[in-house]
Structure formats: C-alpha cells, structure tokens
N, C-alpha and C positions, 0 to 999 in steps of 0.2 A: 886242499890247503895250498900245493903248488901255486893255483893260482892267484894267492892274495900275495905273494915274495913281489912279483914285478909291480905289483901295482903300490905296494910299500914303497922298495927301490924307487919307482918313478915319483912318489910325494916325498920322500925322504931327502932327493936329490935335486930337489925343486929349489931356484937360486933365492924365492922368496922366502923356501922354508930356514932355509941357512943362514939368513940373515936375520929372521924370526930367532932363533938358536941364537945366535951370535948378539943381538938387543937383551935376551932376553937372561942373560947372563950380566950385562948391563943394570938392568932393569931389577934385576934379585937382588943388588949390591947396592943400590941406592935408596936409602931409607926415604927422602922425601917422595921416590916415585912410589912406595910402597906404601906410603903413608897415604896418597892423592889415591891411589887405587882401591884403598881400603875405605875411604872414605865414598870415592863414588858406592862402591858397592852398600854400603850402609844408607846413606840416602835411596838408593833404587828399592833397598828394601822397603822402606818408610813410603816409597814411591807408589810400589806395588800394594800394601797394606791401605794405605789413605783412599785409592784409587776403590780399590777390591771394598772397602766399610763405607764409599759415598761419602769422605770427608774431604769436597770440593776444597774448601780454604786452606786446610791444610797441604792439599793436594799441589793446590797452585805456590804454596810456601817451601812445598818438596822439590818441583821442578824449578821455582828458582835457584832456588840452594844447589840442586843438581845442574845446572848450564853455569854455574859459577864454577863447581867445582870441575866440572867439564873443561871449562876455558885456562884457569889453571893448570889443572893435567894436562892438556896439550900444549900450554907454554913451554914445559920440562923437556930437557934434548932425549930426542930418540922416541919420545910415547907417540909421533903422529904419526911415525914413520911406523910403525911398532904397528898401531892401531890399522893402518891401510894395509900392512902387508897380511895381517890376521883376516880382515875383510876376503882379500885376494884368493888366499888359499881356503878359509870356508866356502865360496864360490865355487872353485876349482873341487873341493870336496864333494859341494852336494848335486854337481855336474856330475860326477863319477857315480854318486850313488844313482843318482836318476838315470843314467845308463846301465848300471849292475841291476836295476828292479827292471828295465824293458828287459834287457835280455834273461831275468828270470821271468818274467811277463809270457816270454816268448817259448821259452822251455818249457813251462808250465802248459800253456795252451796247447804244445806243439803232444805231451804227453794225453792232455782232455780229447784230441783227436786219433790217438792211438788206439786199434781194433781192441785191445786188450781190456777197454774202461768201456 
C-alpha cells in the first residue's frame, strides 16, 4: 500500500487536477450547467439504446439533439475548460496504469522464471 501514497500525492497535486477541484465546485453551484450535463447524459443514453436496437432514424435524431446540446454546454463559462482538463488527467491516468500493468507484467514473468515454479 506504501506505494500507491506517492502516486496519489503526485495526481492529487497535479495543477490540472486543482483546477479541475476548483471548476468543479463552480460547476456543482450552477444550476444551468447542471441542468446542460443532465441532459447530455439523457440523450447519450437514448444514444446508446437507439444505436444498440438498429433504430437508425432515431439514432441520427439522437446525435442531433446531442451536438446541440453539446454546443450549448460548451458555450457556459468554465465547461470547456472543465471538459479539456478532465481529458488531460484521464490520459495522464491511463499512462500510469499502462505502466503499473508492465511493471506487474514484469514481476509476474520475472516470478514464471523462478526455479521454484
């Protein structure tokens, strides 16, 4: 467990993540962005469904409706900024993990060589 502390620490104190914190406090407090957020997510579900049952027409009626409400949401102060820096740090995330699975990659392999197996 030791050593998942630094690597917390180092996402914790990341200048994106803090700003992310800092929006998203922002963001909780403003009912029109909460309202744009809720609404994408209801369309993506309608997105997902239409998609998932082959109902093309509605499907293309879904992604309209969703790059409206897209365009919308991004107008609102802070959600672009919001949205990029989210991007940024899930990158930075699954960088860390694809390095944390080689070096179990490599523990792993390095124990299948061990006289003992």
């Amino acid at each position: 467990m030791s050593n998942i502390s630094p690597l917390k620490e180092y996402f914790s104190n990341l200048p994106e993540v803090k700003r992310i914190k800092e929006l998203e406090k922002y963001i909780d407090t403003n009912e029109e962005i909460k309202k744009s957020f809720n609404e994408i997510k209801r369309i993506q579900k309608n997105l997902v469904s239409s998609k998932e049952f082959h109902q093309d027409n509605q499907y293309q009626m879904y992604l309209e409706e969703y790059k409206n409400a897209k365009m919308h949401l991004l107008d609102l102060p802070f959600v672009e900024e919001y949205l990029e820096l989210i991007e940024i740090v899930g990158t930075k995330l699954k960088d860390a993990s694809s390095w944390i699975e080689e070096e179990l990659q490599k523990t792993i392999n390095g124990w299948a060589t061990h006289p003992f197996f």
